[in-house]
C-alpha positions, 0 to 999 in steps of 0.5 A: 500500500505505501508504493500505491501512491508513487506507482500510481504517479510513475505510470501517469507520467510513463502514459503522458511521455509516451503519449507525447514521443509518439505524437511527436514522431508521427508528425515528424512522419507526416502524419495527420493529428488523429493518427499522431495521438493514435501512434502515442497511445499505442505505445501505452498498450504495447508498454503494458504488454511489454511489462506483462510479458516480462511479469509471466516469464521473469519468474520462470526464468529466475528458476530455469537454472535450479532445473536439471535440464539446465545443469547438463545443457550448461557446461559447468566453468572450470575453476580459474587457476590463481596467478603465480605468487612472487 
């Protein structure tokens, strides 16, 4: 509950300077005005899909090396020889 407030702040301004990066390209690109705001708002939608995406795998990656599969996929690093003492 304390970060709701400061969560809620962060993606009101990641909504608006994505809105307006893609408003900005697209009437660099020569796009008309409801394009220009269609452009920046998809950015939005594609962020969250970005985020959800990295939500379901992150999790499932962070255990891929406990498995067994993955210890005999992945070769185990020799140990490193220590350097000659003078």
């Amino acid at each position: 509950m304390p970060v709701l407030i400061p969560a809620a702040l962060l993606a009101i301004v990641n909504i608006a300077t994505k809105t307006h990066s893609g408003h900005l390209a697209a009437k660099r690109a020569g796009i008309g005005r409801p394009g220009r705001w269609r452009t920046g708002l998809t950015l939005t939608p594609l962020a969250a899909a970005y985020v959800l995406t990295t939500i379901i795998v992150g999790p499932l990656l962070a255990r891929l090396p406990d498995t067994d599969r993955f210890e005999t996929a992945v070769p185990k690093r020799a140990p490193r020889a220590s350097a000659p003492k003078k």
